[in-house]
C-alpha positions in Angstrom: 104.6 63.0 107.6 107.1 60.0 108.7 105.2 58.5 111.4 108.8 58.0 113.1 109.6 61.8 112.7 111.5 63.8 115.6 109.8 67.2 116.6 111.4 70.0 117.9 109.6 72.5 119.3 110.1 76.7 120.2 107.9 78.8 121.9 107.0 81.7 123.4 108.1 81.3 127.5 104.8 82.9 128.0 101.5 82.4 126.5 98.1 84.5 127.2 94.9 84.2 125.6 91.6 85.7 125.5 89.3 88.8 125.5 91.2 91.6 127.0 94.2 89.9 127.6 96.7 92.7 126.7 95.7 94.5 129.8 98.1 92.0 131.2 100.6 93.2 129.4 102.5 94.8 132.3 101.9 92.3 135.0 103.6 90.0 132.2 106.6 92.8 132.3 107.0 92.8 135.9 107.0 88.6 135.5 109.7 88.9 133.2 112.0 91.9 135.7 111.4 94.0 133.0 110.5 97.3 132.8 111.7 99.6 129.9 110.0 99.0 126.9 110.2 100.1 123.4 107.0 99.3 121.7 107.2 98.9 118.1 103.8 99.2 116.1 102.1 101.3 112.9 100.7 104.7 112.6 97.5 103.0 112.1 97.0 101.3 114.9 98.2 104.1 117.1 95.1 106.1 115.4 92.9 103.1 116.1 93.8 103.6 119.9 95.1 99.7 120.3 98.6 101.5 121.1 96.6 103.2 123.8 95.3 99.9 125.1 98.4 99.3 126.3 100.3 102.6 127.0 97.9 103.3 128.8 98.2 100.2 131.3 101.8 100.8 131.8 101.1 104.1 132.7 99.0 103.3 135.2 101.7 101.1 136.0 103.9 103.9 136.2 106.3 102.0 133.7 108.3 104.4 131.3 107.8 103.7 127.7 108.9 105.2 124.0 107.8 103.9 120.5 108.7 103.2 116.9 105.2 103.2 114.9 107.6 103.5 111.1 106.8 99.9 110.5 105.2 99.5 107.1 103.6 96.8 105.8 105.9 93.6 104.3 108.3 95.4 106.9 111.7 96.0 104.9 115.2 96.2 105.8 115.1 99.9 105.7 112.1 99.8 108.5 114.2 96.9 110.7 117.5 99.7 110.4 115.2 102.6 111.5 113.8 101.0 114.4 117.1 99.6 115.3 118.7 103.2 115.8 115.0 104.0 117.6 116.3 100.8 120.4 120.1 102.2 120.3 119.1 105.8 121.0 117.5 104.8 124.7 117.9 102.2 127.8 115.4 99.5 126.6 115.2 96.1 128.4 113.0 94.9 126.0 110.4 95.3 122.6 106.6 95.0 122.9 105.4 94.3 119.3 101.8 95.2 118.6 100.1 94.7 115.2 100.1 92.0 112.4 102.8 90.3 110.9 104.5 93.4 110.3 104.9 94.8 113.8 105.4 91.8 115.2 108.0 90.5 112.6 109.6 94.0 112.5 110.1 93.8 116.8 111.7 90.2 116.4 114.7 91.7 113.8 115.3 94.6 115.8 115.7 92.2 118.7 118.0 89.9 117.2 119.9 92.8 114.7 120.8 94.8 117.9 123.3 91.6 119.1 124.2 90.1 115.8 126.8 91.8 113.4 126.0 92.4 109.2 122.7 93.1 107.1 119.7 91.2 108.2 120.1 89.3 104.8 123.3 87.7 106.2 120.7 85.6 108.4 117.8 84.3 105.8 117.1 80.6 105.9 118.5 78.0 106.3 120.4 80.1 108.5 119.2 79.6 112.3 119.6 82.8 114.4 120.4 81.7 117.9 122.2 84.5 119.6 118.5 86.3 121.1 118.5 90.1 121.8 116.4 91.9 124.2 113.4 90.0 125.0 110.3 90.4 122.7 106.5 90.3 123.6 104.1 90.3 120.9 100.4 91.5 120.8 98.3 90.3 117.9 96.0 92.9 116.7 95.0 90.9 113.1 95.0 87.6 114.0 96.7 85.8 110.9 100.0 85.4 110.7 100.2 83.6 113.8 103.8 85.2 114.3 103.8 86.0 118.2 103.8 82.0 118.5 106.6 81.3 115.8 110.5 81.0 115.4 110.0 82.6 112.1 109.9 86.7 110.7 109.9 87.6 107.1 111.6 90.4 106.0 111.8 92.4 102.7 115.1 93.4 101.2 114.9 96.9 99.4 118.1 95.9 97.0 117.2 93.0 96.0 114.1 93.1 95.6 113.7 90.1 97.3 111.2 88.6 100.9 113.0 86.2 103.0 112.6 83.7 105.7 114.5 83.9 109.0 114.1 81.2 111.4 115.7 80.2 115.1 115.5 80.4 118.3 115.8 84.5 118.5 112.4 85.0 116.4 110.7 82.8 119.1 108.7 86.0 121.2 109.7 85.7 125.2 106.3 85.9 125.9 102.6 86.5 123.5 99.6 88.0 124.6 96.5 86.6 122.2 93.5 89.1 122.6 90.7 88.8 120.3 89.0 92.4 120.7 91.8 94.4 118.8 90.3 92.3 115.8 86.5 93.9 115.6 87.7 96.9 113.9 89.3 95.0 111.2 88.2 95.6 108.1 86.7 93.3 105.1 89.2 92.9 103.0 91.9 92.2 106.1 89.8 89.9 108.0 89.5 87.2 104.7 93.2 87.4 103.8 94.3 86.9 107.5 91.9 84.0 107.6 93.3 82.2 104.8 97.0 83.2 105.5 96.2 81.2 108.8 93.9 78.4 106.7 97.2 78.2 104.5 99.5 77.5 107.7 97.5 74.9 108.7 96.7 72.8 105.9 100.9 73.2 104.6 102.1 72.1 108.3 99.7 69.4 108.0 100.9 68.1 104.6 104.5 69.3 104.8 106.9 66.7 104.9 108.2 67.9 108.2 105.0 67.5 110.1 104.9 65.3 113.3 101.7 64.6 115.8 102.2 67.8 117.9 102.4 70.0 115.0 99.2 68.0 113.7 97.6 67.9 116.8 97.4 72.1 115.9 97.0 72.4 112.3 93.6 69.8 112.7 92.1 72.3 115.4 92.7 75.2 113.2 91.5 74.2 109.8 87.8 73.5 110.9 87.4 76.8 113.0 88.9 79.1 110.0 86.6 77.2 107.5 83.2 77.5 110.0 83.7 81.2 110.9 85.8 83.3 108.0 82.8 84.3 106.2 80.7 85.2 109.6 83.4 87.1 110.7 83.9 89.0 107.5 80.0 89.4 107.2 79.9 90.4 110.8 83.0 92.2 112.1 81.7 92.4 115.5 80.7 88.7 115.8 82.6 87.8 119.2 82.0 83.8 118.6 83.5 84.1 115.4 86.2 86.7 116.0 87.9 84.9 119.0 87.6 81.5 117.1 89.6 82.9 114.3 92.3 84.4 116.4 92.3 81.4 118.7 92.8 79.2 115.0 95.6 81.9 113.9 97.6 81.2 116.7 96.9 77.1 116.7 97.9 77.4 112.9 101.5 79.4 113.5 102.4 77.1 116.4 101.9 74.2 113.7 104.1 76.0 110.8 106.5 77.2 113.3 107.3 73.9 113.8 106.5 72.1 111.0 107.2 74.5 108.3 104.7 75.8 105.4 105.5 74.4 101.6 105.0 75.6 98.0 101.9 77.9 98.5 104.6 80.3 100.8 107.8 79.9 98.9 105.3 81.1 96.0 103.8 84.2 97.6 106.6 85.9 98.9 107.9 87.0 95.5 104.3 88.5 94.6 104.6 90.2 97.6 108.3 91.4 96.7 107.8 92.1 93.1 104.2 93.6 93.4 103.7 94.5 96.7 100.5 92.3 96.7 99.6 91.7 100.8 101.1 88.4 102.3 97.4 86.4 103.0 96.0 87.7 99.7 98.6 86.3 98.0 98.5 83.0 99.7 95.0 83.2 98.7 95.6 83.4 94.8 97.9 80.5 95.2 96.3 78.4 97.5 93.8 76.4 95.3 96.3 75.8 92.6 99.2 74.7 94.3 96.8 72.1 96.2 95.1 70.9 93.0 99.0 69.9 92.0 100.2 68.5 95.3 97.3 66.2 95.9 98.8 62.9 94.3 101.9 63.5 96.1 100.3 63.1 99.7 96.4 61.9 99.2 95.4 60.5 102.8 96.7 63.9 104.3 94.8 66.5 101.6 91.6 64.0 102.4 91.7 65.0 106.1 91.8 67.8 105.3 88.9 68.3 103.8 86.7 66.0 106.0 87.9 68.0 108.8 86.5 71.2 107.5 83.5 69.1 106.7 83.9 69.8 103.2 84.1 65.9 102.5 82.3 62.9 104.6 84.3 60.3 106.1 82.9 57.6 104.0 84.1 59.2 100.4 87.4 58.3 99.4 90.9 60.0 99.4 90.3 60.9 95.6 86.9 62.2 95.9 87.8 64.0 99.0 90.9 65.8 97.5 88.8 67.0 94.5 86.3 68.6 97.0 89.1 70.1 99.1 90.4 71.9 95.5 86.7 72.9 95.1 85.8 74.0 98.5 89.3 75.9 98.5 88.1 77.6 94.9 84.5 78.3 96.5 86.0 80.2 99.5 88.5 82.3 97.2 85.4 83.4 95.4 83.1 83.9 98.3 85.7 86.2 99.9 85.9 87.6 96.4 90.1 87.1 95.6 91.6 88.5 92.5 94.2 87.0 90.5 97.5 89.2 90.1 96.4 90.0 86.5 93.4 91.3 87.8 94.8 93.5 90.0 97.0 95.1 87.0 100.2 93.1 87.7 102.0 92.0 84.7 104.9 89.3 84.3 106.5 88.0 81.4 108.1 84.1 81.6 111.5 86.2 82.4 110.0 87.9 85.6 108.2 84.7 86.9 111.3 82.6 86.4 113.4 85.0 88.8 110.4 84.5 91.0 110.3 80.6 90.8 114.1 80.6 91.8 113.2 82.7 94.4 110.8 80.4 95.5 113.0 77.1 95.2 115.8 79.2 97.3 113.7 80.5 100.3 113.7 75.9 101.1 109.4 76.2 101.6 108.9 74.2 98.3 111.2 71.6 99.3 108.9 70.9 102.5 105.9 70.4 99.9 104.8 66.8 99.2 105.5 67.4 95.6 108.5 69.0 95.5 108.1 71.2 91.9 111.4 72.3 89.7 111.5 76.0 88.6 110.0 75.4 85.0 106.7 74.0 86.9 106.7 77.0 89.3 106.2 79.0 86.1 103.9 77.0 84.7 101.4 77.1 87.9 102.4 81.3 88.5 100.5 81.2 84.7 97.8 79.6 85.7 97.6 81.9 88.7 98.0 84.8 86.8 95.0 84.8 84.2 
């Protein structure tokens, strides 16, 4: 937040947004010279018919194609090595990612595994992967994560029971194709945790202390339009207005995390998602009102635009009163779109358990980026207050 700070930016070379946009997908091919690609997705969206969406185009386009649909969700090492033999077995030129966060993060770690030597743990942040494998194009189907427009992928390690970050210039997609209509069929549940996931991006790249006025520039458009149209879209699934402003937001939000980083609220809820497979946005969800309620002090002016700009707080109220409103407005969506706690899902953790997952935390570097940088015994204490 150092008005003198020094941006760097990565991005996709290619960016395409709006309705029916992945119809594009291999006129964006033949802009690339490319022309034999392995799509990496789920079984679910393949029995959707989003695969077909675009198989079907490059069909018509008489491009030859194969797939890997093994990608779970919280895609694991396991999944990244299965795909990888999937790429090794055929002549690919390049990986079309189509999904969430999963396919999409899956396609970037095949990418950069097939060039780059060891486990996919010998690359987790800080570590910066630079050496890019075949070129990656990603299609968003949930709109979320905002992961076809960042250098980032997460990745969970079966062994160690672990989720971690891995960042450079090889997770950043070759080219993204943003199309709101794969989102319609999502379903309840999905639509409000992929909302707040992105809500979370935003509002830590806005507060983290790596942020700079491109990365703001993003994270102020975003915050408003998840805030207006999350509970429309959840109400309405087939509400167009609402459904391309929350992919549109997604995307705005992961360009300003990509590049600004997220905080606490993510170095938190990657070890729920590793101990108890809880799903990434839900997660962020549980942790989001806390984790702001203690950062506040740290960065006041910044939590305070943040809730004006949701309209959750008028310009005339002060940074204090605006912060407390921010905490409640934050509280008040959790329990419109009905989030549990962990302990109300039937997740137990003694002090031992939540400890490991504090240090995990502290070592993925997100909680270092918050404006109140917390120690491990103060993790704890706010997974506590999470928890019951």
């Amino acid at each position: 937040m150092d008005t003198g700070a020094i941006g760097r930016v990565q991005s996709p070379r290619i960016i395409r947004i709006g309705g029916g946009i992945a119809r594009e997908v291999s006129e964006v091919l033949d802009q690339l010279g490319l022309s034999r690609p392995l799509i990496v997705t789920d079984t679910n969206l393949v029995a959707l018919g989003h695969v077909a969406t675009v198989t079907d185009v490059l069909d018509t386009a008489g491009i030859v194609w194969a797939m890997f649909d093994g990608v779970v969700e919280d895609p694991t090492d396991t999944c990244v090595e299965a795909g990888l033999e999937v790429l090794r077995s055929g002549d690919f030129d390049c990986i079309v990612g189509l999904g969430g966060g999963s396919p999409m993060d899956t396609a970037k770690a095949i990418s950069f595994m097939s060039v780059n030597p060891g486990h996919v743990r010998d690359y987790k942040a800080p570590t910066q992967i630079d050496r890019p494998g075949p070129p990656v194009i990603l299609v968003p189907t949930t709109g979320g994560t905002g992961s076809e427009l960042t250098r980032w992928c997460v990745i969970t390690d079966t062994e160690l029971t672990e989720k971690y970050n891995l960042s450079g210039l090889a997770c950043a997609a070759t080219a993204a194709l943003i199309d709101w209509t794969f989102t319609v069929t999502k379903p309840w549940r999905i639509t409000a945790d992929t909302a707040v996931d992105s809500l979370t991006h935003a509002i830590e790249a806005y507060v983290s202390r790596r942020a700079f006025a491109y990365t703001d520039a993003f994270a102020l458009a975003a915050m408003p339009a998840i805030a207006s149209h999350v509970r429309a879209a959840c109400d309405d699934p087939e509400n167009p207005h609402a459904r391309e402003a929350l992919m549109l937001a997604a995307s705005q939000a992961g360009m300003a995390f990509s590049n600004a980083s997220v905080a606490l609220v993510h170095g938190m809820s990657r070890p729920i998602g590793a101990h108890f497979h809880v799903a990434h946005g839900l997660s962020n969800a549980m942790l989001l009102p806390a984790v702001t309620a203690y950062s506040v002090t740290a960065a006041p002016a910044r939590y305070a635009t943040c809730a004006r700009v949701m309209g959750w707080a008028l310009d005339g109220e002060s940074d204090v009163v605006a912060c407390e409103k921010l905490v409640n407005g934050l509280k008040d969506l959790n329990a419109d779109l009905k989030v549990p706690n962990p302990g109300e899902l039937g997740h137990a953790a003694d002090d031992a358990k939540l400890m490991v997952m504090a240090k995990q935390a502290l070592a993925s570097g997100s909680p270092q980026n918050n404006p109140r940088v917390p120690t491990a015994e103060e993790i704890v204490r706010l997974y506590q207050d999470v928890w019951h």
